[in-house]
BABA-775600 format. One record per residue (C-alpha): x, y, z; residue in one letter; residue number from 1. Coordinates in steps of 0.25 Angstrom, whole numbers, plus 2048, in hexadecimal, padded with zeros to 3 digits. Layout:
N
+-----+-----+-----+-------+------+
|   x |   y |   z | filum | mivo |
+-----+-----+-----+-------+------+
|   X |   Y |   Z |     a |  NUM |
...
+-----+-----+-----+-------+------+
***
This chain:
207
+-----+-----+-----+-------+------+
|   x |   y |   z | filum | mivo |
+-----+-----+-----+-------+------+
| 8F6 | 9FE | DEB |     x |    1 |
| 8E7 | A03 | DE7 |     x |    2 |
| 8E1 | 9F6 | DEA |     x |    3 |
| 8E6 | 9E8 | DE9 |     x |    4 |
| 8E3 | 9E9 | DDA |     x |    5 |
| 8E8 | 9F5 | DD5 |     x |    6 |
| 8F8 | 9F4 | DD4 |     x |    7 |
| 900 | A02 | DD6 |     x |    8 |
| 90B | A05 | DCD |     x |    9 |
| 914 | A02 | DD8 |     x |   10 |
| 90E | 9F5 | DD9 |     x |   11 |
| 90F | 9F3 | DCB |     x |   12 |
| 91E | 9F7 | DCC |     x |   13 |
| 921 | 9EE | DD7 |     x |   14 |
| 91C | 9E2 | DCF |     x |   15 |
| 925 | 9E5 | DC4 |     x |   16 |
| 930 | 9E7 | DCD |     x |   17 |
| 92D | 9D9 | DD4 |     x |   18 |
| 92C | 9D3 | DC3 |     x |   19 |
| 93B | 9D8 | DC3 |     x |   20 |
| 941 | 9D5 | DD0 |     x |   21 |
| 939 | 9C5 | DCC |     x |   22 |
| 93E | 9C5 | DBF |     x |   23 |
| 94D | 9CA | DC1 |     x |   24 |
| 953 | 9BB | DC8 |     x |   25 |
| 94E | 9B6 | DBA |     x |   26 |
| 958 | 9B9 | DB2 |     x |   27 |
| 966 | 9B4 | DB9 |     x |   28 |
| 962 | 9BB | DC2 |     x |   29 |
| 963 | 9C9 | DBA |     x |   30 |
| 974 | 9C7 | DBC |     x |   31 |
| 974 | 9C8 | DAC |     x |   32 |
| 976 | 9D5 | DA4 |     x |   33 |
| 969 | 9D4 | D9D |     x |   34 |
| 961 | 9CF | DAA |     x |   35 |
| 969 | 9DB | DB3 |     x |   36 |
| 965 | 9E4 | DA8 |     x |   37 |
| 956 | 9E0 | DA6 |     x |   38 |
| 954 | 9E1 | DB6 |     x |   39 |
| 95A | 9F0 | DB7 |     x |   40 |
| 952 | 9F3 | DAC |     x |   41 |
| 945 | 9ED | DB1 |     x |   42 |
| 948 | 9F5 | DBF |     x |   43 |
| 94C | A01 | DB8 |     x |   44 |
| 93E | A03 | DB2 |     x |   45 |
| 937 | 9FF | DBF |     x |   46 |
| 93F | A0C | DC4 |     x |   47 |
| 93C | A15 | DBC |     x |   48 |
| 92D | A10 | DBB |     x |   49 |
| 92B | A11 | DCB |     x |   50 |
| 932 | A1E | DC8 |     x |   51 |
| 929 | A22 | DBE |     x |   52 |
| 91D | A20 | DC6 |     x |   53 |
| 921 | A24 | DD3 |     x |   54 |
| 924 | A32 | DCC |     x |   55 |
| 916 | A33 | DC4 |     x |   56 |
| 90F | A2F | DD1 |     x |   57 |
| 90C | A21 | DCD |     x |   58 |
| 913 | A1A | DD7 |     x |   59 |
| 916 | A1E | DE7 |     x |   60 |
| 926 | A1B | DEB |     x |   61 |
| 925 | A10 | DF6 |     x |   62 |
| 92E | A19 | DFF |     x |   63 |
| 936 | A26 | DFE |     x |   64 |
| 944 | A24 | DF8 |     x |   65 |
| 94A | A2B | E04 |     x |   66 |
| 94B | A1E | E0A |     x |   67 |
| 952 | A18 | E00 |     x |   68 |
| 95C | A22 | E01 |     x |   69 |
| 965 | A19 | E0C |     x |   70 |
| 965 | A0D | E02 |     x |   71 |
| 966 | A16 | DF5 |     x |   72 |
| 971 | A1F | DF9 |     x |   73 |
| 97B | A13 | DFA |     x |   74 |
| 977 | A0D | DEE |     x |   75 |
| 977 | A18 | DE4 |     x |   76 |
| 985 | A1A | DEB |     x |   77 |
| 98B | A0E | DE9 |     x |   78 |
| 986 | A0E | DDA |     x |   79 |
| 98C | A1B | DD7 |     x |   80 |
| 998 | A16 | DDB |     x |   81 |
| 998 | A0A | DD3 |     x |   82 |
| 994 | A12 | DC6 |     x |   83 |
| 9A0 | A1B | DCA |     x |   84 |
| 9A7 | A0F | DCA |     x |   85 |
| 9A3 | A0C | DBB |     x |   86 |
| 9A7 | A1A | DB5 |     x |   87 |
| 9B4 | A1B | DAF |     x |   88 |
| 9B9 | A29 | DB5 |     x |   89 |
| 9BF | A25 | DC0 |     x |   90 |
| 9CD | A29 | DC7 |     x |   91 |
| 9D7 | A1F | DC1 |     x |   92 |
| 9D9 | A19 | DCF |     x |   93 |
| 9CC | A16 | DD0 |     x |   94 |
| 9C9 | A0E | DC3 |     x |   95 |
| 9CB | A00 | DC3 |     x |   96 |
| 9D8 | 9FA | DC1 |     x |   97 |
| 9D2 | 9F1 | DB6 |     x |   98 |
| 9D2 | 9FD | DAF |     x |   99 |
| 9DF | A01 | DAC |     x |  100 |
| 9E2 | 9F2 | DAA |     x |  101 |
| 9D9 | 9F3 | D9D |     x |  102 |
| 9DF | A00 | D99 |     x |  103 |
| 9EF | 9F9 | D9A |     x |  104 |
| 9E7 | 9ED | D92 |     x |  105 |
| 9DD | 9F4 | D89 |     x |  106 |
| 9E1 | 9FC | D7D |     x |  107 |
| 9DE | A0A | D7D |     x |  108 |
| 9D3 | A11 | D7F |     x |  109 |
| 9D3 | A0B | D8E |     x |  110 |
| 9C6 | A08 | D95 |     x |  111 |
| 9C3 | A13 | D9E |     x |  112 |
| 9C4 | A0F | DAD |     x |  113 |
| 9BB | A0E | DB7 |     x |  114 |
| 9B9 | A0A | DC7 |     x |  115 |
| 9B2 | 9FE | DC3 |     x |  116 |
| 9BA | 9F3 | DBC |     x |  117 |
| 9AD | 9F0 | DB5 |     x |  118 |
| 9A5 | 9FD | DB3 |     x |  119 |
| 99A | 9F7 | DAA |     x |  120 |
| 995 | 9EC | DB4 |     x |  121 |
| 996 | 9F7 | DC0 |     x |  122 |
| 98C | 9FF | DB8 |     x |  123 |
| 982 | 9F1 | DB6 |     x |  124 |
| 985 | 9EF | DC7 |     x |  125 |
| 97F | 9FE | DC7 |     x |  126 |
| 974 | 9FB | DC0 |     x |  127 |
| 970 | 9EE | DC4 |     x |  128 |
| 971 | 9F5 | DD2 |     x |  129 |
| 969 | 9FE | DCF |     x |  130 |
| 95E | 9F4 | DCA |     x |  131 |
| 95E | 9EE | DD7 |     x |  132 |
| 95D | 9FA | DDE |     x |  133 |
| 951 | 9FE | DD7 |     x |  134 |
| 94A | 9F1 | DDA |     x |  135 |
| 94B | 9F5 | DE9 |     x |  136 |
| 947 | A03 | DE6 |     x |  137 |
| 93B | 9FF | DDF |     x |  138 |
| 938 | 9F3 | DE9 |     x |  139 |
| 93A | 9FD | DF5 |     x |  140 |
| 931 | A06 | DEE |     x |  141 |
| 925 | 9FE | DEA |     x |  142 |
| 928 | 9F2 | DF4 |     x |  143 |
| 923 | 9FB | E00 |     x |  144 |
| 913 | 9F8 | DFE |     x |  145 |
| 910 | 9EB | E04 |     x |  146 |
| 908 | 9E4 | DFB |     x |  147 |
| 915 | 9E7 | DF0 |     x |  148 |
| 91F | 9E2 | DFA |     x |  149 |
| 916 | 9D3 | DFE |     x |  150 |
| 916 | 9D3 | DEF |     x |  151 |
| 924 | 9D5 | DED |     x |  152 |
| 927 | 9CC | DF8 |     x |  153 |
| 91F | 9C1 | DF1 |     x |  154 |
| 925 | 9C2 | DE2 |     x |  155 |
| 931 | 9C1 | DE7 |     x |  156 |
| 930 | 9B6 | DF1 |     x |  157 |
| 928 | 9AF | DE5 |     x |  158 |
| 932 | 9B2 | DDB |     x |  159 |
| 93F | 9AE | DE4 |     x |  160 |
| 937 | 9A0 | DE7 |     x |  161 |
| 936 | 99F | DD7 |     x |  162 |
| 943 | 9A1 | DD5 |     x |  163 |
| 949 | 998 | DE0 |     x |  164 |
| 940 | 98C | DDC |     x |  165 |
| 945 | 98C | DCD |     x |  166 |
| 954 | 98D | DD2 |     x |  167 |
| 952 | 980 | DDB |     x |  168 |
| 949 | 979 | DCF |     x |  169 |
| 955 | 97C | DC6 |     x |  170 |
| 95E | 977 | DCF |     x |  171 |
| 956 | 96A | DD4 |     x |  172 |
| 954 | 968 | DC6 |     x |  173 |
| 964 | 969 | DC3 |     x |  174 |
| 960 | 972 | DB8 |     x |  175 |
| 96D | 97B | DB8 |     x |  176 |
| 966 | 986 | DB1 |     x |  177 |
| 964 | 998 | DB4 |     x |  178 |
| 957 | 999 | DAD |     x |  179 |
| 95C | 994 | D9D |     x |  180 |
| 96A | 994 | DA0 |     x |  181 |
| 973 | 988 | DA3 |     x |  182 |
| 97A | 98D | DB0 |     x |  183 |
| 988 | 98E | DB1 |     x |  184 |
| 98A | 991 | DC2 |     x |  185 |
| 984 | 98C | DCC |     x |  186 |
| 982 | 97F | DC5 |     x |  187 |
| 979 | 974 | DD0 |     x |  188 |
| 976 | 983 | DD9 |     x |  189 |
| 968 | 987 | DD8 |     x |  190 |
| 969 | 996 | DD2 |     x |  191 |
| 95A | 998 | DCC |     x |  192 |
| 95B | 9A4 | DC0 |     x |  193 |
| 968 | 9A9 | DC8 |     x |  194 |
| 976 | 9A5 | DC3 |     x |  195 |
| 97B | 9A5 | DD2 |     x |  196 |
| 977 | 99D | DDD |     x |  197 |
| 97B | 9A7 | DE7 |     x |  198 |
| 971 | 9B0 | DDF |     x |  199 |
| 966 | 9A7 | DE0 |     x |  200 |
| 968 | 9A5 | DEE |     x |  201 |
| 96A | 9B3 | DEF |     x |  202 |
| 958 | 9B4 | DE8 |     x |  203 |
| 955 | 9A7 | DF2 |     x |  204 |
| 959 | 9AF | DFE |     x |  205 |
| 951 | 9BA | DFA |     x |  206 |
| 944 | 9B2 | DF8 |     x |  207 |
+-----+-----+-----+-------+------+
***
């Protein structure tokens, strides 16, 4: 950064990035379609606006991408896969056997079969994937500078410590409650904005 005054576009990128990573737990735990959505949204224009900028000289990567190529190879595998999975020319052998139970079932024309007994949800899994994926690209990225990652490191110990402390006031308070909604698992557990209490422990341990 200039000078402890002058924010960069990467610090400026970063800050939105900690707004969404804070803001995502919010809404149950953006395990909803419209929340899942909303989040890859939100990420996708971060990308494509570090994108942006690195290109037209605005911003400076963090590192060289050759060193992401151990993780990113795997990943981009194991997604293409899935997607293959999704697509309905496949070798008969290959599709589902839910498929030609539909067929016997359903009257003619009969759906088209694919690898994946749900192709529909194995394309959301890619792209909620992809979302995640793109946090840490962006956190490894623009979390290389110091003064980012001690901030990081603060909004989210902050944030975490927000969250936890409204999940045990809800549940000292017996309030069986996610946010406005009257809960239907986990009743007496405290679960915070998460529907699970797995979950929730899952964002505690993190914190």
């Amino acid at each position: 950064m200039a000078d402890r005054h002058t924010l960069s576009a990467n610090d400026w990128l970063f800050r939105a990035l900690l707004a969404v990573i804070v803001l995502a737990p919010l809404p149950l735990a953006a395990n909803r379609p419209w929340a899942w959505s909303l989040l890859c949204l939100l990420v996708g224009a971060l990308c494509l606006g570090w994108g942006w900028l690195a290109l037209s000289g605005r911003a400076r990567p963090g590192m060289d991408f050759k060193r992401l190529l151990p993780v990113a190879i795997p990943v981009v595998a194991a997604l293409a896969w899935a997607f293959i999975q999704s697509l309905p020319f496949v070798p008969g052998p290959l599709a589902h056997p839910i498929w030609a139970e539909a067929a016997a079932a359903l009257p003619p024309p009969a759906p088209l079969p694919t690898i994946s007994p749900d192709p529909e949800l194995t394309r959301v899994a890619i792209m909620r994937t992809l979302a995640y994926g793109a946090v840490f690209l962006l956190a490894a990225q623009l979390g290389r500078n110091r003064e980012r990652a001690r901030l990081g490191l603060r909004v989210l110990a902050w944030t975490v410590l927000a969250y936890c402390a409204y999940g045990l006031a809800m549940n000292v308070l017996e309030i069986e409650r996610v946010l406005w909604l009257k809960k239907w698992a986990y009743v007496g557990d405290a679960t915070g904005t998460f529907v699970s209490r797995n979950a929730f422990g899952s964002l505690a341990g993190v914190g």
